[in-house]
C-alpha positions in Angstrom: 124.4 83.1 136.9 126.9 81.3 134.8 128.7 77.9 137.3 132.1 77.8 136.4 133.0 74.7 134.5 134.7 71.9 136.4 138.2 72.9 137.0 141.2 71.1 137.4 141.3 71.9 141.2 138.1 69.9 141.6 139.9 66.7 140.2 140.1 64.2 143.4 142.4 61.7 141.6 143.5 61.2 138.4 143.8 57.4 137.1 145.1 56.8 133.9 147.6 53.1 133.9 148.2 53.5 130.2 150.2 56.9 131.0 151.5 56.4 134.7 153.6 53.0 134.5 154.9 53.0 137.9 152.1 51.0 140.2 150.1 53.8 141.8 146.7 53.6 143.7 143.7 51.2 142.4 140.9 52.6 141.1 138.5 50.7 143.5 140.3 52.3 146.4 140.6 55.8 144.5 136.4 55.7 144.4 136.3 54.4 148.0 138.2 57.4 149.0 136.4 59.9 146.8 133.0 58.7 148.5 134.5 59.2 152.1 135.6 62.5 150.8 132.1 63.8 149.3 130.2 62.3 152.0 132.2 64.9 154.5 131.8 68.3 152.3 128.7 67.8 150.4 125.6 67.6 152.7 123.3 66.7 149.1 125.7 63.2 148.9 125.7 62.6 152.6 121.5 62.9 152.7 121.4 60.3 149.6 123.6 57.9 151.5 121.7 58.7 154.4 118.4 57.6 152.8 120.1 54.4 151.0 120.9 53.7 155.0 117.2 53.9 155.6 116.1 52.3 152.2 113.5 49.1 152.9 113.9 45.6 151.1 112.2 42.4 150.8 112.3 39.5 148.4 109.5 38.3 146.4 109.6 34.5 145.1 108.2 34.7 141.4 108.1 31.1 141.0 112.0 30.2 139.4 113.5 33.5 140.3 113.1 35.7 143.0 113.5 39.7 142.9 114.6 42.0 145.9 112.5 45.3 146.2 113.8 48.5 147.2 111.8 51.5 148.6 113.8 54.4 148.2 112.5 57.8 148.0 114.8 59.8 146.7 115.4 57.5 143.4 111.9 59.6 142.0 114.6 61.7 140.3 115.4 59.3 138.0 112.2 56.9 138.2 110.0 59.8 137.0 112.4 61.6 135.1 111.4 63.0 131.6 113.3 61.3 129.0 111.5 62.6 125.8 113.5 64.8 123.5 111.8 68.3 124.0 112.5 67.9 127.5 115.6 66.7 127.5 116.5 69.5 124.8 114.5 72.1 127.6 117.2 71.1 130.5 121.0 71.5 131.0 122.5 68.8 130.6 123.3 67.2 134.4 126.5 65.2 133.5 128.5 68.1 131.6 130.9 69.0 133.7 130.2 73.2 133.4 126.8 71.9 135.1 128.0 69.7 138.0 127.4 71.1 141.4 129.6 73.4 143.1 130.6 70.4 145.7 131.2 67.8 143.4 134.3 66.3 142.5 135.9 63.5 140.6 138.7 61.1 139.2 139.8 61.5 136.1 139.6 58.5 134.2 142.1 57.7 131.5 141.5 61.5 130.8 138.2 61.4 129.2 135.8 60.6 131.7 134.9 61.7 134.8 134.0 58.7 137.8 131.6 60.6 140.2 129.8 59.8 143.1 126.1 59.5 142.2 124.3 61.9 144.3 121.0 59.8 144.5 122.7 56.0 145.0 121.1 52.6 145.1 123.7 51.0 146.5 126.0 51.3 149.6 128.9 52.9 146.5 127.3 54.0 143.4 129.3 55.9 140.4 128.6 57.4 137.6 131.4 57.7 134.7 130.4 60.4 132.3 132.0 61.3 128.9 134.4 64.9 129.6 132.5 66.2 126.2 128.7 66.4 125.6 128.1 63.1 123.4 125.0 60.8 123.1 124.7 57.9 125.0 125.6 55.1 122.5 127.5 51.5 123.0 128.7 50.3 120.4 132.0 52.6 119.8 132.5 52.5 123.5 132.9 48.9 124.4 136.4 48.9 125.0 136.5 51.3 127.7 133.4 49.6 129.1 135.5 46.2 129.7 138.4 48.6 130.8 136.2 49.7 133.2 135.0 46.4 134.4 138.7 45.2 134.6 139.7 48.3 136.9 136.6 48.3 139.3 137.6 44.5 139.8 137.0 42.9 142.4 134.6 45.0 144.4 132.7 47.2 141.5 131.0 46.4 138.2 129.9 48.1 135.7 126.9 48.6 133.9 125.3 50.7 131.1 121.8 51.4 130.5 120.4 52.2 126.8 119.1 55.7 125.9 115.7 54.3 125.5 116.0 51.5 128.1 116.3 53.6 132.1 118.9 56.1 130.9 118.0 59.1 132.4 120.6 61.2 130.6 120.6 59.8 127.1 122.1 62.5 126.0 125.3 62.6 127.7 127.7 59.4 127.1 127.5 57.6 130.9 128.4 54.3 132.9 127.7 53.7 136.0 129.3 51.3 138.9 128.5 49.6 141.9 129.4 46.7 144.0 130.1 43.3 142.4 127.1 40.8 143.9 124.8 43.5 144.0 122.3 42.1 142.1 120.2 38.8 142.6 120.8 37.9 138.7 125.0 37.4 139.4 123.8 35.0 142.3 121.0 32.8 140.1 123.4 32.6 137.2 125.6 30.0 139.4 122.6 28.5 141.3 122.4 25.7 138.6 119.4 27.1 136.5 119.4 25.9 133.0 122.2 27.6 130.8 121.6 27.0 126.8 124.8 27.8 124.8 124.0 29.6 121.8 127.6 30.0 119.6 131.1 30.3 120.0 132.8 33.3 118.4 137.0 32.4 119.3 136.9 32.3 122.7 133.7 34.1 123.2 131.0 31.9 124.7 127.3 33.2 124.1 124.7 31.4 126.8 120.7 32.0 127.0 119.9 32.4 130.9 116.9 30.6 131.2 114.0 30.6 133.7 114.6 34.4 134.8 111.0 35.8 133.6 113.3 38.2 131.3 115.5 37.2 128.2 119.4 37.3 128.9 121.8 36.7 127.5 125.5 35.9 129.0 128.9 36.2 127.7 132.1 34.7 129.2 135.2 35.4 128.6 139.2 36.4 129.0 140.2 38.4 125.7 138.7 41.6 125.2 139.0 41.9 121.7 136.9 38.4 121.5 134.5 39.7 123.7 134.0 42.7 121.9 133.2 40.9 118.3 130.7 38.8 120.3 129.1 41.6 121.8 128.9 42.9 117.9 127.9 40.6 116.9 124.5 40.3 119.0 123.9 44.4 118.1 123.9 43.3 114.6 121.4 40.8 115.0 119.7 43.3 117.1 119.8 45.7 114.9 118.6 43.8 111.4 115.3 42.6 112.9 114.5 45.5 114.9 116.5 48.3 115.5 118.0 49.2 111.8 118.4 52.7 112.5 119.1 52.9 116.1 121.1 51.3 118.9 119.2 48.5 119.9 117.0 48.2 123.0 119.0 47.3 126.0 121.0 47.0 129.2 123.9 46.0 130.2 126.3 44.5 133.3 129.9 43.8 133.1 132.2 42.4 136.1 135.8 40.8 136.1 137.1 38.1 138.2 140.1 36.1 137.8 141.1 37.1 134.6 137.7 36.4 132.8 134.6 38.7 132.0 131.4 38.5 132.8 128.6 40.6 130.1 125.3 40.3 130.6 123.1 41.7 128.1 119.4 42.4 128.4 117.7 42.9 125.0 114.7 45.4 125.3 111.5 46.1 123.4 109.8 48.7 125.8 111.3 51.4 128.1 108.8 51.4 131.1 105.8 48.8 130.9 102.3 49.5 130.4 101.6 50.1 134.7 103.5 53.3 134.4 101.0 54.5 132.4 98.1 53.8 133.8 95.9 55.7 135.9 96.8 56.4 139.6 94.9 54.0 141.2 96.8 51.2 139.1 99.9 53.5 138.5 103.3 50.8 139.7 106.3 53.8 139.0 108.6 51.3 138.3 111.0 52.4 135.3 113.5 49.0 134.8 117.0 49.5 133.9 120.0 47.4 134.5 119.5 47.4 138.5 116.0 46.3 137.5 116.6 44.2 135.2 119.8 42.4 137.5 116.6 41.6 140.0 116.8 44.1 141.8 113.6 46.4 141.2 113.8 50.4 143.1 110.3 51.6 144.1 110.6 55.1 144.6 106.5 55.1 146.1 105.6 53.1 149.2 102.7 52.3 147.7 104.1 50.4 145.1 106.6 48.7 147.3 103.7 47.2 149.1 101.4 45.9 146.7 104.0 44.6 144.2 103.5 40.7 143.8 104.9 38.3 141.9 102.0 38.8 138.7 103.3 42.6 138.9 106.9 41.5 138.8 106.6 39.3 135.7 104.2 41.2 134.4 106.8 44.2 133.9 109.4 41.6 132.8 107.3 40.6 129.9 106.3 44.1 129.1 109.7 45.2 128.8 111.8 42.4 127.8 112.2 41.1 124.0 109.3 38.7 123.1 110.9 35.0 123.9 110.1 33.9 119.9 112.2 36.7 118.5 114.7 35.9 120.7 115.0 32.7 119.4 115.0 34.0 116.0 118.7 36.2 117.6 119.6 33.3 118.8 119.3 30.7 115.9 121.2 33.5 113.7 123.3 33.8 116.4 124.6 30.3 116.4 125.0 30.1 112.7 127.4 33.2 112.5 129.5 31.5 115.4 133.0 29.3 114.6 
């Protein structure tokens, strides 16, 4: 049987500041509400909160940096999800909103995307913003309402978007997702003192190299959008000369804004999942990194996993999935001679 598509009376909120210039409700608070609201009439949500409420943690010390593991059960959706093109082409597509369950609803967001609550969360308050219209998942053209996003999650959400080769499980379906700024160890070890190398200056851009993380990183700092979104660019160009000429380039992404300045930082990929996820069973680690992962914060969806994982393991999948530390000094030497 045919669902009905998502109508208007399943819109929660609608949140749009460029139309409605009289101060209305933030859209922090808006998603706070929608989450209360879906946790009371849609039993699917409540159980995945339920099982984030239940979820076990512990930190491993991988020499430098330090990772917080997750076991959470339910996050085999996405963890073991099939992400090749016959089977994406074989399934409806999750995120259109004709497909959407019965019980879901949403805010409207500056009236082409939809912010709903992620049915199988990570984090205490987890969103996903989808595109209204079927459209792949691609960056580069959407960077201005990723910072617009960032800007009206602030304080308490960031965003973050993950690459359609690099943890996306819908890659073909244009998608952010949000959840609580501080999250993730990475935003925590970027102002513990570790060694920052600045790499160029585009404006009032600033381009760092996070160092000692076990995984390449790059940061980007600043309080005009339009700056930020040459700089940002800019790194996709480089990207995509070496590497990627005929694709979006390998990576993930995190964006937060506090006190008038953003905070981007991009994680250049060469792998999707690292070699373990392949293996046999008896060496099988079903851990498929995307920006959670790559932010320090790695989701084991199998016990298993969540017990053995040590330190090796941990930088082990960094290195697997993670651009090669010599070509990323090739990116950022041209890097620093495009800058002012």
């Amino acid at each position: 049987m045919e669902r009905n598509p998502f109508s208007a009376s399943r819109i929660f909120a609608d949140f749009d500041p460029e139309r409605d210039f009289e101060a209305g409700p933030r859209l922090p608070d808006l998603c706070g509400q929608l989450l209360s609201r879906q946790k009371g009439n849609w039993p699917k949500l409540k159980a995945g909160y339920d099982a984030v409420a239940d979820s076990l943690f512990r930190t491993i010390d991988c020499g430098g940096f330090s990772v917080v593991l997750q076991f959470n059960p339910q996050r085999i959706v996405s963890s073991g999800a099939r992400v090749d093109p016959a089977s994406i082409s074989a399934r409806p597509c999750f995120l259109c909103p004709a497909n959407l369950p019965e019980a879901q609803q949403g805010i409207l967001y500056r009236r082409h995307f939809l912010v709903l609550c992620n049915p199988f969360p990570i984090f205490p308050q987890h969103y996903t913003i989808s595109d209204l219209n079927h459209s792949p998942q691609s960056l580069e053209e959407h960077l201005d309402i990723f910072l617009l996003l960032a800007r009206d999650l602030a304080p308490s959400l960031a965003v973050f978007y993950n690459g359609p080769r690099c943890g996306a499980s819908a890659p073909d379906h244009l998608h952010f997702q949000a959840c609580p700024a501080g999250s993730l160890p990475i935003e925590g070890q970027l102002d513990d003192g570790r060694p920052v190398l600045p790499v160029a200056t585009y404006r009032s851009a600033r381009i760092s190299r996070v160092k000692d993380l076990g995984r390449a990183v790059l940061a980007i700092e600043v309080s005009d959008a339009a700056d930020l979104i040459d700089a940002i660019k800019k790194i996709l160009t480089v990207m995509k000369d070496n590497v990627f000429p005929d694709k979006e380039p390998m990576l993930n992404l995190h964006g937060s804004f506090h006190e008038g300045k953003w905070r981007v930082l991009l994680f250049p990929r060469r792998k999707g999942r690292p070699d373990l996820y392949d293996r046999e069973e008896a060496e099988r680690v079903l851990i498929s990194p995307a920006s959670v992962e790559m932010g320090g914060l790695l989701v084991a969806p199998v016990e298993r996993d969540f017990r053995r994982l040590n330190p090796d393991l941990v930088r082990h999948i960094y290195r697997e999935v993670s651009v090669d530390p010599a070509l990323l000094d090739e990116w950022t030497d041209q890097l620093s001679r495009m800058g002012d």
